[in-house]
PyMOL CGO cylinders between C-alpha atoms (Angstrom):
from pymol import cmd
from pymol.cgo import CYLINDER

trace = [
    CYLINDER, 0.00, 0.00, 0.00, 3.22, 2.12, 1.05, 0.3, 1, 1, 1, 1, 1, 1,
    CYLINDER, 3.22, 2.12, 1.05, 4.52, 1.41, -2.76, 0.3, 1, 1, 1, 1, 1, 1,
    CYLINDER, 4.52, 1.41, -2.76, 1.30, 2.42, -4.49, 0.3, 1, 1, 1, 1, 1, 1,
    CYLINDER, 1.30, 2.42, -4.49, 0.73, 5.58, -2.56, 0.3, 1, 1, 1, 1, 1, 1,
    CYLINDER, 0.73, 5.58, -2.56, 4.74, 6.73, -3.49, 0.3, 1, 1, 1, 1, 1, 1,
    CYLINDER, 4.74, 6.73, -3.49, 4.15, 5.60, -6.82, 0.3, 1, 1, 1, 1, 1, 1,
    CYLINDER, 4.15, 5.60, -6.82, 1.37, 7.95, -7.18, 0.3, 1, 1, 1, 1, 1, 1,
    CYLINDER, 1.37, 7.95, -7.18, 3.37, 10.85, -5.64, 0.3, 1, 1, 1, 1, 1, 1,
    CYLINDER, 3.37, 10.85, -5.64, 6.42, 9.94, -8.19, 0.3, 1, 1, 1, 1, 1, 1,
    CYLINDER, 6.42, 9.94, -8.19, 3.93, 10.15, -10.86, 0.3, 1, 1, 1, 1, 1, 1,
    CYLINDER, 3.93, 10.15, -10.86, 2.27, 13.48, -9.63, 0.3, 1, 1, 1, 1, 1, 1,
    CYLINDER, 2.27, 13.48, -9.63, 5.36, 15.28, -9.04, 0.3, 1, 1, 1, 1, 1, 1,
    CYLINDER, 5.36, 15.28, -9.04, 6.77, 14.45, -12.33, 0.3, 1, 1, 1, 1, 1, 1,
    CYLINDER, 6.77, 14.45, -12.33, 3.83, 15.49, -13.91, 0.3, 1, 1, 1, 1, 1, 1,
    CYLINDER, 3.83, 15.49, -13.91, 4.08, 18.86, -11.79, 0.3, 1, 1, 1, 1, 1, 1,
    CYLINDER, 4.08, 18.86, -11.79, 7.73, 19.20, -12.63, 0.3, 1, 1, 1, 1, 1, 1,
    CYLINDER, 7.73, 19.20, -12.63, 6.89, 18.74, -16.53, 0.3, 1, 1, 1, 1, 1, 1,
    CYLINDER, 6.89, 18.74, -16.53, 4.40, 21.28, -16.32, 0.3, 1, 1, 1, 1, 1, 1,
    CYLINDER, 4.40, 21.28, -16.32, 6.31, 24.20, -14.59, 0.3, 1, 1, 1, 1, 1, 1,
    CYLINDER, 6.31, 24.20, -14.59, 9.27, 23.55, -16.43, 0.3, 1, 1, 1, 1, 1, 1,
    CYLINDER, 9.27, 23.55, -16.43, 12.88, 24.14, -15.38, 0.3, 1, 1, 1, 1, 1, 1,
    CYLINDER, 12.88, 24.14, -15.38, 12.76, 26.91, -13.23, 0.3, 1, 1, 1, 1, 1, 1,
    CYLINDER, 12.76, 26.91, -13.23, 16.03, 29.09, -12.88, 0.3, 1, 1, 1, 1, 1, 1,
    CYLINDER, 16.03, 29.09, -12.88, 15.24, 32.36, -11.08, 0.3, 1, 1, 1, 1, 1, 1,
    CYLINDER, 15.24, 32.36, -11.08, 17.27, 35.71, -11.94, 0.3, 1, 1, 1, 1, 1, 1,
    CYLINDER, 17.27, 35.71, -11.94, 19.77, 37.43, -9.43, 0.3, 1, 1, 1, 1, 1, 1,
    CYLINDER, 19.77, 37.43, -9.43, 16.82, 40.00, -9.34, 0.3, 1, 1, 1, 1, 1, 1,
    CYLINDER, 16.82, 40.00, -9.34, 14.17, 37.57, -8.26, 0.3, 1, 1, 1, 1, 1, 1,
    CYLINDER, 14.17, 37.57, -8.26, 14.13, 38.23, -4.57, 0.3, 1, 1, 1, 1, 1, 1,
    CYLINDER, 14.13, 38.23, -4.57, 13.79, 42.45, -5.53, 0.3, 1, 1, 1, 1, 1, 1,
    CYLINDER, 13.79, 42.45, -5.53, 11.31, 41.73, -7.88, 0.3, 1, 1, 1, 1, 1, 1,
    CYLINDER, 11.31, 41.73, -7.88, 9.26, 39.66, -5.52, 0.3, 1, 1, 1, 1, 1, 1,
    CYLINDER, 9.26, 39.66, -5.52, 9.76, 42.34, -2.65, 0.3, 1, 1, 1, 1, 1, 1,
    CYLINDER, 9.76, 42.34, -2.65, 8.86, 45.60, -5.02, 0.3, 1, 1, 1, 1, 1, 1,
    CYLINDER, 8.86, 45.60, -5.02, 5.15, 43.21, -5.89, 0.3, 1, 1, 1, 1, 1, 1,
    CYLINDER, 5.15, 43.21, -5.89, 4.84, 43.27, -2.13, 0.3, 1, 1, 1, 1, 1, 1,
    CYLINDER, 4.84, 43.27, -2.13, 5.71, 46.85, -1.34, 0.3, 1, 1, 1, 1, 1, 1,
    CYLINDER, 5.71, 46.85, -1.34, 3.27, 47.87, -4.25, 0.3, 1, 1, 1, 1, 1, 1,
    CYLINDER, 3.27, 47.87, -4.25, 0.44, 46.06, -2.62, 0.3, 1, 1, 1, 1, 1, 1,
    CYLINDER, 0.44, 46.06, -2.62, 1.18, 47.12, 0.70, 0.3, 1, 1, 1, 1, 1, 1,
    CYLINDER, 1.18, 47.12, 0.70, 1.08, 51.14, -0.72, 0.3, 1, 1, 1, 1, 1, 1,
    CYLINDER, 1.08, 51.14, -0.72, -1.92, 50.05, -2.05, 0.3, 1, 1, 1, 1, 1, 1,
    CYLINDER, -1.92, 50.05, -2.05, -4.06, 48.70, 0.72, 0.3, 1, 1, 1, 1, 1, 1,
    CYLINDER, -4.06, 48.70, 0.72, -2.56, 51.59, 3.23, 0.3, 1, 1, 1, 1, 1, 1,
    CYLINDER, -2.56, 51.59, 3.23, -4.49, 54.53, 0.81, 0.3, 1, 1, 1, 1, 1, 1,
    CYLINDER, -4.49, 54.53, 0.81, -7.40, 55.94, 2.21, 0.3, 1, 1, 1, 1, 1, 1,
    CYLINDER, -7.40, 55.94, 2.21, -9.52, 54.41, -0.09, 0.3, 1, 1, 1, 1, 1, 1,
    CYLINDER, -9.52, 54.41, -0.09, -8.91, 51.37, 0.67, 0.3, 1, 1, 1, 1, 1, 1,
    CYLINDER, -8.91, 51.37, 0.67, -10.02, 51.76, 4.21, 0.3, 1, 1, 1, 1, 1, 1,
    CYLINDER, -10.02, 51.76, 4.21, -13.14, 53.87, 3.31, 0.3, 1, 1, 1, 1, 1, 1,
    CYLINDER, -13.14, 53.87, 3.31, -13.90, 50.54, 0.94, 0.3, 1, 1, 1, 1, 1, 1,
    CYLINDER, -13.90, 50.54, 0.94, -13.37, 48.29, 3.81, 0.3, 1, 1, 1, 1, 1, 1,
    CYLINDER, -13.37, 48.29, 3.81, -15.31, 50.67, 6.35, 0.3, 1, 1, 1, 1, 1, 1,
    CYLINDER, -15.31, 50.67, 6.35, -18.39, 51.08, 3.98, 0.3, 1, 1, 1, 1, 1, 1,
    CYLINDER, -18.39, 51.08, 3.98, -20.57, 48.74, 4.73, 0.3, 1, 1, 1, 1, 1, 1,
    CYLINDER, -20.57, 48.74, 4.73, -19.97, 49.75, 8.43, 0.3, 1, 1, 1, 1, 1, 1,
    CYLINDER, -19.97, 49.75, 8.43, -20.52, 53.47, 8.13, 0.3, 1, 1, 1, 1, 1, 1,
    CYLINDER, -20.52, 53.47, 8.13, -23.66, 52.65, 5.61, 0.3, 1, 1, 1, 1, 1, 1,
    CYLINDER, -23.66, 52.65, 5.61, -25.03, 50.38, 9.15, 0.3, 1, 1, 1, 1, 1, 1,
    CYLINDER, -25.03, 50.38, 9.15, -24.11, 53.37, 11.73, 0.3, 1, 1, 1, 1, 1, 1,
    CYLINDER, -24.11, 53.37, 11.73, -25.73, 56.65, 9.27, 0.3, 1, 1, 1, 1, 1, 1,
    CYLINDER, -25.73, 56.65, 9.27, -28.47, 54.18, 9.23, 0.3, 1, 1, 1, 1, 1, 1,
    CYLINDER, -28.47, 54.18, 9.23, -29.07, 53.31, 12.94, 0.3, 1, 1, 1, 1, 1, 1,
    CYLINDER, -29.07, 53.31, 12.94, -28.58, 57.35, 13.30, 0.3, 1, 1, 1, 1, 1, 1,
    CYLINDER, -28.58, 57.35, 13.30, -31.07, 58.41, 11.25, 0.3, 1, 1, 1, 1, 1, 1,
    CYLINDER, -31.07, 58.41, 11.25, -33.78, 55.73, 12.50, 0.3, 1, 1, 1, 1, 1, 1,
    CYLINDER, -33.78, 55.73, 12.50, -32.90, 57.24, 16.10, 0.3, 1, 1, 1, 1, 1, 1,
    CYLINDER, -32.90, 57.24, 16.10, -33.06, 60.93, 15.15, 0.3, 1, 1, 1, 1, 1, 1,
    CYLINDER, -33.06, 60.93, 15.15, -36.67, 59.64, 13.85, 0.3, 1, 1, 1, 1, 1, 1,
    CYLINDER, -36.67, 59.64, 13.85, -37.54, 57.62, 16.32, 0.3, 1, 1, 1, 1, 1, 1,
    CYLINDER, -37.54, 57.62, 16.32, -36.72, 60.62, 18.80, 0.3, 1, 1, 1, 1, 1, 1,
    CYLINDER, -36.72, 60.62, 18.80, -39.79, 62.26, 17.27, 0.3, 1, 1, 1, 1, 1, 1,
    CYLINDER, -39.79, 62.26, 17.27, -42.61, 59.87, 19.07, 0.3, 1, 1, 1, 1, 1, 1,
    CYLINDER, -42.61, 59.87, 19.07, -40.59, 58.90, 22.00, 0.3, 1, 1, 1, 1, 1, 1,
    CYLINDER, -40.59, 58.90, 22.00, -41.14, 60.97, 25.21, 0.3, 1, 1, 1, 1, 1, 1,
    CYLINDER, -41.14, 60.97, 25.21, -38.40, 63.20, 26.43, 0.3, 1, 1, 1, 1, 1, 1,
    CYLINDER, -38.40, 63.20, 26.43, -39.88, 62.77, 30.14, 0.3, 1, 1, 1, 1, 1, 1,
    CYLINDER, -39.88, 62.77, 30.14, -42.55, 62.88, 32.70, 0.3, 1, 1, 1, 1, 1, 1,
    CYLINDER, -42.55, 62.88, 32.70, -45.30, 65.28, 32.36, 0.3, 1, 1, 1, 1, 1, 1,
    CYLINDER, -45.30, 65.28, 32.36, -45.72, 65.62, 35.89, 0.3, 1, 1, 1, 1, 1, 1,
    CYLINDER, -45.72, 65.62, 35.89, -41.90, 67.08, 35.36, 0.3, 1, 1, 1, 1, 1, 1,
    CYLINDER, -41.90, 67.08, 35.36, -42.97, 70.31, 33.63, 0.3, 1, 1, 1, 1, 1, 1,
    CYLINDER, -42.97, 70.31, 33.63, -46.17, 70.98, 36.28, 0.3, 1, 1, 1, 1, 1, 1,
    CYLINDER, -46.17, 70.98, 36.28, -43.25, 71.08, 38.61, 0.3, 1, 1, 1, 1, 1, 1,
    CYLINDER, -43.25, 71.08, 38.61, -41.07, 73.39, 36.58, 0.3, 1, 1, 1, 1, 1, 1,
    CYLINDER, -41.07, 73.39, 36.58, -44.65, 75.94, 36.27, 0.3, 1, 1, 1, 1, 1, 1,
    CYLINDER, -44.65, 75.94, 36.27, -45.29, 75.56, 39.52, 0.3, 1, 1, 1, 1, 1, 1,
    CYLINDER, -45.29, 75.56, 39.52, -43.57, 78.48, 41.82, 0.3, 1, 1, 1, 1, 1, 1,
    CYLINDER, -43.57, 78.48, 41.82, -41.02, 78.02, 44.71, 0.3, 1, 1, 1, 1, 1, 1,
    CYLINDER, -41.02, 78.02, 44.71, -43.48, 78.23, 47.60, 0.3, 1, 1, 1, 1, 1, 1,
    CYLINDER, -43.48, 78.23, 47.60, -45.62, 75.09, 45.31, 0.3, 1, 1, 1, 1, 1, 1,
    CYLINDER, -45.62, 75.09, 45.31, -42.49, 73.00, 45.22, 0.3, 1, 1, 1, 1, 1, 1,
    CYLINDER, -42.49, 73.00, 45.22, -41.70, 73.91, 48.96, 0.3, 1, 1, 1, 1, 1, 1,
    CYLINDER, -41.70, 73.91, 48.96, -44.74, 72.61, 50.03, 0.3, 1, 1, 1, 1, 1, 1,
    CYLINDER, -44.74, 72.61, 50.03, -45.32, 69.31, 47.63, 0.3, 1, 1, 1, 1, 1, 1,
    CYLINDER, -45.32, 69.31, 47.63, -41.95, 68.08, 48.91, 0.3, 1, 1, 1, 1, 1, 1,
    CYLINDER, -41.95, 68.08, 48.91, -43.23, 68.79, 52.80, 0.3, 1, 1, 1, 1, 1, 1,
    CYLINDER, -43.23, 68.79, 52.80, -46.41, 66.97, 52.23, 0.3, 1, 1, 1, 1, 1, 1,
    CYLINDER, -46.41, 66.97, 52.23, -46.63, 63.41, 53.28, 0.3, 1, 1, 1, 1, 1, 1,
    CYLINDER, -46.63, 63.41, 53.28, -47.39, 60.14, 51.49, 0.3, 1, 1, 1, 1, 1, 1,
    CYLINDER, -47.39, 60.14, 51.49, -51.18, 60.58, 52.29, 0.3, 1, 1, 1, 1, 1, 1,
    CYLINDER, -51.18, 60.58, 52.29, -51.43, 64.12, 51.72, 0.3, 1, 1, 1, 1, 1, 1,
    CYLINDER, -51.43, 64.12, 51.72, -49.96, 64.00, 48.12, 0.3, 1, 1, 1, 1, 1, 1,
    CYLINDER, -49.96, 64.00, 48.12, -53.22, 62.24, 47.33, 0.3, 1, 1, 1, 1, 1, 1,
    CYLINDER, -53.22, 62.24, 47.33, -54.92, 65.88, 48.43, 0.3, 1, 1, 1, 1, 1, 1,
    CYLINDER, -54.92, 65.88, 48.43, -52.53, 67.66, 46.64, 0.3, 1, 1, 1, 1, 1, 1,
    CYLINDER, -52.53, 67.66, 46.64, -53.00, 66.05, 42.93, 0.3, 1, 1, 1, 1, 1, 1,
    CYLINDER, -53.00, 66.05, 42.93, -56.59, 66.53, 43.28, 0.3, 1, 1, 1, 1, 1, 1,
    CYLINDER, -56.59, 66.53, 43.28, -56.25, 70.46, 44.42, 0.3, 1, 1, 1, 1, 1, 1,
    CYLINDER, -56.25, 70.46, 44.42, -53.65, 70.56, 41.26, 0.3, 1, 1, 1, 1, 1, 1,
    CYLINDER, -53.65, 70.56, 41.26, -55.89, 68.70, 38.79, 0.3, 1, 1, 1, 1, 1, 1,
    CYLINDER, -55.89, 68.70, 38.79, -59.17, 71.20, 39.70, 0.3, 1, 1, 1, 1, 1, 1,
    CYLINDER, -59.17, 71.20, 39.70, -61.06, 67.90, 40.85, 0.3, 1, 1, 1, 1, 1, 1,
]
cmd.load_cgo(trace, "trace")
């Protein structure tokens, strides 16, 4: 089985070898292979390159923004019962936060006219 299997690999590799052909490289192979890399390298560290990358990211975010700056439309900046307190004058507020827990009760109605 050992003989078959290193047959096949004698037979591949020649195959392989027949198909690249002698391969000699120049004295300028190791340059020529470093100036391809440096090229590439220039070329993925342009801004474009990161503004391609970053797309599909900034196209999620401007999204989720603008659904939020529309959503902020119905949503309720706070309690109503917030801006009766900002109307209301100092001696009002003085005397809602003296009030007890079973007076409060008195004082909603007296606010509310009922």
């Amino acid at each position: 089985m050992a003989a078959n299997r290193d047959q096949y690999l004698n037979r591949l590799f020649g195959v392989y070898k027949e198909l690249l052909g002698d391969f000699e490289p120049s004295p300028a192979f190791v340059a020529e292979v470093r100036a391809k890399i440096d090229s590439r390298e220039q070329e993925r560290a342009s801004w474009a390159s990161y503004l391609i990358a970053w797309s599909p990211r900034l196209a999620i975010a401007s999204f989720a923004v603008a659904a939020l700056l529309v959503a902020s439309q119905w949503m309720p900046i706070g309690n109503e019962s917030d801006s009766a307190l900002l109307d209301s004058s100092y001696v009002d507020v003085l005397a809602l936060d003296s009030m007890e827990e079973q007076d409060e009760a008195l004082w909603v109605l007296a606010e509310n006219g009922k």
